[in-house]
C-alpha positions, -999 to +999 in steps of 0.1 A: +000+000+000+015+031-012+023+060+018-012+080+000-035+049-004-061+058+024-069+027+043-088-002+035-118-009+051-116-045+036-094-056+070-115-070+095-109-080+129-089-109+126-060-090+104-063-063+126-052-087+154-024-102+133-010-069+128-014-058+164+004-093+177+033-086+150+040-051+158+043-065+195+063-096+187+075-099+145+091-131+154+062-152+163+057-184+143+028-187+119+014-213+145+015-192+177+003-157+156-027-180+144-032-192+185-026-156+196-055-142+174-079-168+177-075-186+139-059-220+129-027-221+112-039-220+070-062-193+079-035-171+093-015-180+067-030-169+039-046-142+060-006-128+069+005-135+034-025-110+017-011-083+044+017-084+034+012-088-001-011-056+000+015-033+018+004-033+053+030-050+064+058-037+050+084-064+064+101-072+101+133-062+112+157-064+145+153-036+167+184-028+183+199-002+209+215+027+196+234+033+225+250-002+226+262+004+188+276+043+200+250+056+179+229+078+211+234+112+200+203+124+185+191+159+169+162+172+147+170+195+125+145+220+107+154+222+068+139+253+054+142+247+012+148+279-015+121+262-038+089+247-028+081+237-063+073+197-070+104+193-088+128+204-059+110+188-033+118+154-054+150+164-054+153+172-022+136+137-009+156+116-033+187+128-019+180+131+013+171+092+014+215+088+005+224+105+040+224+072+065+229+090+099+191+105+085+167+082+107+135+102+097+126+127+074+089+143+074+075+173+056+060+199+082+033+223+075+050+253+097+082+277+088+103+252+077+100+226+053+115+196+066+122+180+099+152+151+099+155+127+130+195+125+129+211+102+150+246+103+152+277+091+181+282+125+192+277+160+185+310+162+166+301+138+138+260+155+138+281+186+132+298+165+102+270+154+084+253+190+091+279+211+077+289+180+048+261+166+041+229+181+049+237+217+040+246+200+003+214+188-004+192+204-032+176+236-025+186+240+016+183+273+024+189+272+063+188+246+093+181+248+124+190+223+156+176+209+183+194+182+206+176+157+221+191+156+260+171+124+271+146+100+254+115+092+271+098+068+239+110+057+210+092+038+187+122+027+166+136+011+202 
């Protein structure tokens, strides 16, 4: 399902449950998912394969710990483009997706275009990939930083 499909009101109950017990646990086995939501195992098969086939489940993944990696420094920085036209902002989104140490990238309706989740090891390499990398892309007029001093959620974690 593409990011502007609206959703489909074709899911019922018992996909709605699948996805909840996945987002929980993505490494349950066909077998318990289908105990967990109240199906048996061919049913919640085929029911897990159509979700995933239809884009709303877009795969699984490990989460890990940032800190544990050195990776715990983390700052959002406000992008504020020169052009707002179609073709820039493609620009801008296509290259942005080449920066790594980029963990998020949304489009805000406010004085600034873009907001980036950065997450680097410390505020030396942030000011790296700032001054290197995120300053260079397409049509950046400005930036502005905020540094996160403590993490109460994290949905990534």
């Amino acid at each position: 399902m593409a990011a502007n499909t609206p959703p489909d009101s074709t899911i019922d109950a018992f996909d709605r449950r699948i996805i909840d017990a996945l987002r929980a646990d993505g490494r349950l086995s066909v077998a318990e998912l289908a105990r967990r939501v109240g199906l048996s195992k061919s049913p919640c098969q085929v029911r897990l394969r159509r979700l995933i086939d239809q884009g709303y489940i877009l795969g699984f993944r490990a989460i890990v710990d940032p800190a544990r990696l050195g990776l715990d420094h983390v700052a959002f920085t406000e992008v504020k483009l020169s052009d707002t036209r179609e073709a820039a902002l493609e620009e801008f989104r296509r290259a942005v997706l080449r920066i790594p140490e980029v963990e998020e990238c949304h489009m805000i309706a406010s004085s600034f275009d873009y907001l980036l989740k950065v997450r680097t090891a410390d505020i030396r390499r942030y000011r790296a990939v700032l001054g290197e990398r995120i300053s260079a892309l397409p049509h950046v007029a400005s930036t502005s930083t905020f540094v996160a001093m403590e993490t109460i959620r994290d949905p990534a974690v």
